[in-house]
Short mmCIF file of the C-alpha atoms (twelve columns), coordinates in Angstrom:
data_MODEL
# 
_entry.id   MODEL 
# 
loop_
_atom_site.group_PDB 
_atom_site.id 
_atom_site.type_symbol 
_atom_site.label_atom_id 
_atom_site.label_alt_id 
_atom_site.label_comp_id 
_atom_site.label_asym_id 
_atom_site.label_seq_id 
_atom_site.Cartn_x 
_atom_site.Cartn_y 
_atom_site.Cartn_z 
_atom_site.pdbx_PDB_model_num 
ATOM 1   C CA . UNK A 1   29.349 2.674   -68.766  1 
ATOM 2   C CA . UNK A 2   32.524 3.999   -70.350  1 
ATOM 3   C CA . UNK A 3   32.837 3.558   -73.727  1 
ATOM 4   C CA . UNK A 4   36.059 1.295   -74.934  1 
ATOM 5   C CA . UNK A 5   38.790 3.329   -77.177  1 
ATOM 6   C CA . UNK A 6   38.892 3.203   -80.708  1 
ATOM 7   C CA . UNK A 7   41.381 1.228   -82.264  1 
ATOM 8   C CA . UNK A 8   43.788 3.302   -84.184  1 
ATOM 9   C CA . UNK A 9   43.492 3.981   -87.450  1 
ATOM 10  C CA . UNK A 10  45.852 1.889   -89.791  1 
ATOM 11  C CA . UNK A 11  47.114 4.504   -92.130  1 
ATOM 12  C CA . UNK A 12  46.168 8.352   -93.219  1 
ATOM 13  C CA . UNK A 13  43.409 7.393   -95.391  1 
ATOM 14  C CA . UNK A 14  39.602 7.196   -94.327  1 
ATOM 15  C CA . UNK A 15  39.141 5.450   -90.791  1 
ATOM 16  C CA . UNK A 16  36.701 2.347   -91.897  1 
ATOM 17  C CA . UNK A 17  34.177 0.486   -89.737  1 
ATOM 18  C CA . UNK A 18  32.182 -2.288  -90.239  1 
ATOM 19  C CA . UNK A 19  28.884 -3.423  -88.922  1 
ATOM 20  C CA . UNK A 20  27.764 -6.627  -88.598  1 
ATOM 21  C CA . UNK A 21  25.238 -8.938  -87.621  1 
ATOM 22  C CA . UNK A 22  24.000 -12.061 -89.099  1 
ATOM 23  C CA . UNK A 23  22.300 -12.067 -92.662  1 
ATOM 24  C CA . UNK A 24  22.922 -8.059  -93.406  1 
ATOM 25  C CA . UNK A 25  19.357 -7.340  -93.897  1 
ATOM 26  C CA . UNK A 26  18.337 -6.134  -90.509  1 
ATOM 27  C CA . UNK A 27  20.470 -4.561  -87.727  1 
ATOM 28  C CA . UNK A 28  23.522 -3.901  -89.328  1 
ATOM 29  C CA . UNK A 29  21.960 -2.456  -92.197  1 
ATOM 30  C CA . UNK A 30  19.907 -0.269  -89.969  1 
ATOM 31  C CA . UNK A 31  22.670 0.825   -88.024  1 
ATOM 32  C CA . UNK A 32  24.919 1.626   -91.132  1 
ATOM 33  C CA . UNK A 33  22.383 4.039   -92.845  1 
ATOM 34  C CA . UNK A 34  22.011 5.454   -89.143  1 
ATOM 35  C CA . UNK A 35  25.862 5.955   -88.537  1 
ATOM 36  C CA . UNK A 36  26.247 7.597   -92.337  1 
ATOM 37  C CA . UNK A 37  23.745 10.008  -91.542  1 
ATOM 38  C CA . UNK A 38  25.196 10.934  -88.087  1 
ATOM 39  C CA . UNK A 39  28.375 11.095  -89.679  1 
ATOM 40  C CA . UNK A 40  27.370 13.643  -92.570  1 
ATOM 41  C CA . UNK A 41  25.627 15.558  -90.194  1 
ATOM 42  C CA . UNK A 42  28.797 15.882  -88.398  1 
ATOM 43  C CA . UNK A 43  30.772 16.582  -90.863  1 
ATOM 44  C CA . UNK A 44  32.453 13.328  -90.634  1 
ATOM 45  C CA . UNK A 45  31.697 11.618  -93.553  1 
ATOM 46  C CA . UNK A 46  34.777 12.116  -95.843  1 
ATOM 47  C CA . UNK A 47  36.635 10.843  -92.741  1 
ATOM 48  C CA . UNK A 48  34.838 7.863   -91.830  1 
ATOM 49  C CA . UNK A 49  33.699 5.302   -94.310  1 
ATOM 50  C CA . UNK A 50  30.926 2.738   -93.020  1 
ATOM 51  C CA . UNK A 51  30.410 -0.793  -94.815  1 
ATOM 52  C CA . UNK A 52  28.390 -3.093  -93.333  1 
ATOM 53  C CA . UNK A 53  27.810 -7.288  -93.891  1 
ATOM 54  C CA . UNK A 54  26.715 -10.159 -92.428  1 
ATOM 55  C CA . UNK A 55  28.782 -13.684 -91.092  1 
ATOM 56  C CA . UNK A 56  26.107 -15.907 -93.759  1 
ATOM 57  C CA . UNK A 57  25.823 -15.732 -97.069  1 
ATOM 58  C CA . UNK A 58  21.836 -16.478 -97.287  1 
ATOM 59  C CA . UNK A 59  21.271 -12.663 -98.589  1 
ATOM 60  C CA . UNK A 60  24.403 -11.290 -100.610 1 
ATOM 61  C CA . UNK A 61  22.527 -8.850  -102.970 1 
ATOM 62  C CA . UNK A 62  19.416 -8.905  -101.296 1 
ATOM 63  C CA . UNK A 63  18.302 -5.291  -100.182 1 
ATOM 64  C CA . UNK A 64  17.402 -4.509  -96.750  1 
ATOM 65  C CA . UNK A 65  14.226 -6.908  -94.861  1 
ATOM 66  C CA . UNK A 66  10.997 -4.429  -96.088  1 
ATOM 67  C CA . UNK A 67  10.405 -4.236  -92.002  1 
ATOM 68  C CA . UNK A 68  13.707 -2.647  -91.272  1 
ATOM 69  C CA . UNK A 69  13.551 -0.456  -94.318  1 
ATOM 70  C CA . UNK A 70  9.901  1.047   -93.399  1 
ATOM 71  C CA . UNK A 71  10.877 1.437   -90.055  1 
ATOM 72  C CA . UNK A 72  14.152 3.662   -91.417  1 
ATOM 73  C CA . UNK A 73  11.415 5.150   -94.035  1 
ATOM 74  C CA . UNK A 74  8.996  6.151   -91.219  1 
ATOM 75  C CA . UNK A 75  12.570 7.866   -88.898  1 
ATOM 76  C CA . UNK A 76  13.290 9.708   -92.476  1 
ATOM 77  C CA . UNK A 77  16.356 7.981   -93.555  1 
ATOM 78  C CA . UNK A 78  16.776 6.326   -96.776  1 
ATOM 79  C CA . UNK A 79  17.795 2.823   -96.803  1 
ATOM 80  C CA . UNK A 80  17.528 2.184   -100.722 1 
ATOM 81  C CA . UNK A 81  20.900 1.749   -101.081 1 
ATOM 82  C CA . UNK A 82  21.727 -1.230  -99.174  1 
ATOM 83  C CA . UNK A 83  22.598 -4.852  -101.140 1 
ATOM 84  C CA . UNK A 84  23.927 -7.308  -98.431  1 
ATOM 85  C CA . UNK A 85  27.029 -8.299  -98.346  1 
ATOM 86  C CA . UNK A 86  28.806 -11.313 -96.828  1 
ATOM 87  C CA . UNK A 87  31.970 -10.486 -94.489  1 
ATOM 88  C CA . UNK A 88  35.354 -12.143 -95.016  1 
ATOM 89  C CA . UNK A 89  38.876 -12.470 -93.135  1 
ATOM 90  C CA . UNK A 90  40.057 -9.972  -95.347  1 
ATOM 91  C CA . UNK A 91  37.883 -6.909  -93.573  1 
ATOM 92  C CA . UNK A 92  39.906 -6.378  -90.699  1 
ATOM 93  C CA . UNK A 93  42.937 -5.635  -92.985  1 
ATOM 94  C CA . UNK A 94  40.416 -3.309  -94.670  1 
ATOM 95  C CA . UNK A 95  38.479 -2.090  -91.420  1 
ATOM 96  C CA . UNK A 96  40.123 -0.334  -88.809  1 
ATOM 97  C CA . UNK A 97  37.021 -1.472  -86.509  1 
ATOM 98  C CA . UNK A 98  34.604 -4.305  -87.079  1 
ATOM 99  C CA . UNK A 99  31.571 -4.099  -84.978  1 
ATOM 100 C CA . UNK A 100 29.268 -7.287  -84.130  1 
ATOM 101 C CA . UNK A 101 25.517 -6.969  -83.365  1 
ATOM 102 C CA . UNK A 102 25.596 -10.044 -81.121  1 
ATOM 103 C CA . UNK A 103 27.547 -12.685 -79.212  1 
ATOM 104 C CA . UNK A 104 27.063 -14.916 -82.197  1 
ATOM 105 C CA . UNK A 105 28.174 -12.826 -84.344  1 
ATOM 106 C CA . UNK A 106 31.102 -11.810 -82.323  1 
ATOM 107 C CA . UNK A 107 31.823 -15.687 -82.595  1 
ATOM 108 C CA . UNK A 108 31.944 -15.738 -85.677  1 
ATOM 109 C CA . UNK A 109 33.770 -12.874 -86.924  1 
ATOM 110 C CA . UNK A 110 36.867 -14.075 -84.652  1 
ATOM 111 C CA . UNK A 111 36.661 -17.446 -85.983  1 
ATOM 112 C CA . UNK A 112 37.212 -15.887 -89.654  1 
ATOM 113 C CA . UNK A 113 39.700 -12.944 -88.014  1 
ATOM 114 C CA . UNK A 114 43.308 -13.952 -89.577  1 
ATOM 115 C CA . UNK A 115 45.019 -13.460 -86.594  1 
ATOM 116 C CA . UNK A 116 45.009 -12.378 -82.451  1 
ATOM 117 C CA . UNK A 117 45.997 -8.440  -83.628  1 
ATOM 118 C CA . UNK A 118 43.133 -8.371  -86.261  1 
ATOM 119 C CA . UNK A 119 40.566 -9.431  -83.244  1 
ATOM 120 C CA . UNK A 120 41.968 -6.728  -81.492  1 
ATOM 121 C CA . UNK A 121 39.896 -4.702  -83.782  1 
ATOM 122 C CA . UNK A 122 36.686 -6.387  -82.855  1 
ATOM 123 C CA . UNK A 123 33.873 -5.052  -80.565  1 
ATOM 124 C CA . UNK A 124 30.581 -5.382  -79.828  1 
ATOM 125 C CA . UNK A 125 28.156 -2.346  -81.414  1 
ATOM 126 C CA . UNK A 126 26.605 -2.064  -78.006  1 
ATOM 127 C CA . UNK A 127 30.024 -1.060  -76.630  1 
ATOM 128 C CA . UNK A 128 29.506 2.391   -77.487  1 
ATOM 129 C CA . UNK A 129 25.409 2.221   -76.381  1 
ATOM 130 C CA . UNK A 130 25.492 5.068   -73.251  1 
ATOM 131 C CA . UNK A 131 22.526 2.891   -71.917  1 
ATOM 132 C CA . UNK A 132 23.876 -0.836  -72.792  1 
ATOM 133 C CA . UNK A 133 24.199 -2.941  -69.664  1 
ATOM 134 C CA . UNK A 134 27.771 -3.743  -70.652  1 
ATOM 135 C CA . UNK A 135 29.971 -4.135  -72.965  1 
ATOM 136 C CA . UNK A 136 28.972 -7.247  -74.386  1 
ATOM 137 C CA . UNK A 137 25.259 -6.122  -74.856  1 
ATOM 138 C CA . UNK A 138 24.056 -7.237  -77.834  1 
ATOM 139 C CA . UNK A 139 21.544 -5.904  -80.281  1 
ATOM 140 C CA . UNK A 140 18.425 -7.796  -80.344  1 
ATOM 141 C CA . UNK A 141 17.542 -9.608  -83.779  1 
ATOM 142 C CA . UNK A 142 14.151 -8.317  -84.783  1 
ATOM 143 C CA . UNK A 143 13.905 -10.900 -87.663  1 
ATOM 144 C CA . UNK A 144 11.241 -13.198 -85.790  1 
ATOM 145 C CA . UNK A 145 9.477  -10.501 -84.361  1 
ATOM 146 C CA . UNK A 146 7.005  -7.660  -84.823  1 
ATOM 147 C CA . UNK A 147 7.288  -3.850  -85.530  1 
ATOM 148 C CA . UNK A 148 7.897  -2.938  -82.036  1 
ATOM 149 C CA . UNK A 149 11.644 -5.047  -82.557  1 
ATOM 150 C CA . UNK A 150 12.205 -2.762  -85.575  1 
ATOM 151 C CA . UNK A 151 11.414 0.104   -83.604  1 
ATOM 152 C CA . UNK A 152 13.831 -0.937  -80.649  1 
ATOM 153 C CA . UNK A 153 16.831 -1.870  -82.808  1 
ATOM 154 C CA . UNK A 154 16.238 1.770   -84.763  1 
ATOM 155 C CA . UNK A 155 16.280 3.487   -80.597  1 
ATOM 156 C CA . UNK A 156 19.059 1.328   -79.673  1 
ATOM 157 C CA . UNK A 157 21.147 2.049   -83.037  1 
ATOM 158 C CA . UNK A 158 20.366 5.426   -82.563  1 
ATOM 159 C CA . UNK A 159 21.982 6.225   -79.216  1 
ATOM 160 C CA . UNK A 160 24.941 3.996   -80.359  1 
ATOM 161 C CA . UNK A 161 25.539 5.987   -83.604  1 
ATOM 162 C CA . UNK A 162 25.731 8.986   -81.655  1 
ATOM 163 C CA . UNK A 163 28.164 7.812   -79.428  1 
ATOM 164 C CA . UNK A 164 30.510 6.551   -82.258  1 
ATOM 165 C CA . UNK A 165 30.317 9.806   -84.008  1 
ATOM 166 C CA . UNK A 166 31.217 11.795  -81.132  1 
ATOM 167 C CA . UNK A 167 34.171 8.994   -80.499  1 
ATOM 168 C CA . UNK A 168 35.344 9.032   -84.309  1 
ATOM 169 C CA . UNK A 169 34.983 12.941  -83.758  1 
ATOM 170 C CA . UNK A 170 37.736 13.066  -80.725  1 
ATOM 171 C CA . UNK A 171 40.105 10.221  -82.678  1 
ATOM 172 C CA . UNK A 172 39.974 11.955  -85.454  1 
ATOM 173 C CA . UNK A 173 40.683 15.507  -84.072  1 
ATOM 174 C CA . UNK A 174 43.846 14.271  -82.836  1 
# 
């Protein structure tokens, strides 16, 4: 699957993504403290500047779900950081890319996107996934589940962070 561009970047400051998914205790917050790290580790990180949220508001300041932060724990990263955060219309005049774990999410993030240009910045996370089945694959939500869905989302984030790096690498090389 090839992977979409990257929309431009809106000015000559720090190219900003956002990842989202529903609550911002699970999946995006996974895939955040994954993409930082690929991003250091590149050399990115003074380049690229990751946020994440989620479309409700039933966790703002909560930190990450204990099963998604053991399962970053047990991977070595280090998700004591993360507070969640609700998402707004105003991030994709702050975000050059917002990035939706899910159809559902994707729903709702251009129902609050001010207008038909800021969608334009929109995509799903899976977009960028080398093994997604498409480009509106979505990012399973371990919430209900066991370990193992933990485990999955950390694989499938994974791949997908190193597939945006090596994307934010080329636009920003230009």
């Amino acid at each position: 699957m090839e992977t979409p561009p990257l929309p431009p970047p809106r000015g000559s400051s720090a190219y900003a993504v956002a990842l989202v998914c529903t609550g911002n205790i699970c999946r995006s917050p996974m895939a955040h403290v994954v993409l930082e790290s690929r991003l250091h580790a590149a050399g990115l990180a003074d380049r690229v500047l990751v946020t994440s949220g989620g479309t409700g508001p039933w966790h703002v300041g909560e930190p990450m779900d204990e099963r998604a932060a053991a399962t970053l724990r047990r991977a070595g990263y280090d998700p004591s950081r993360h507070r969640a955060r609700q998402v707004t219309g105003d991030w994709f005049t702050s975000h050059d890319l917002v990035l939706g774990m899910d159809r559902a999410n994707m729903a709702d993030l251009a129902a609050v996107a001010p207008d038909a240009t800021a969608r334009e910045r929109l995509l799903a996370f899976r977009a960028f996934d080398p093994d997604a089945a498409g480009p509106d694959a979505e990012v399973p939500d371990p919430w209900f589940g066991g370990p193992e869905g933990f485990a999955d989302v950390l694989a499938t984030v994974e791949r997908t962070a190193d597939a945006l790096t090596t994307a934010f690498g080329h636009q920003l090389s230009r």
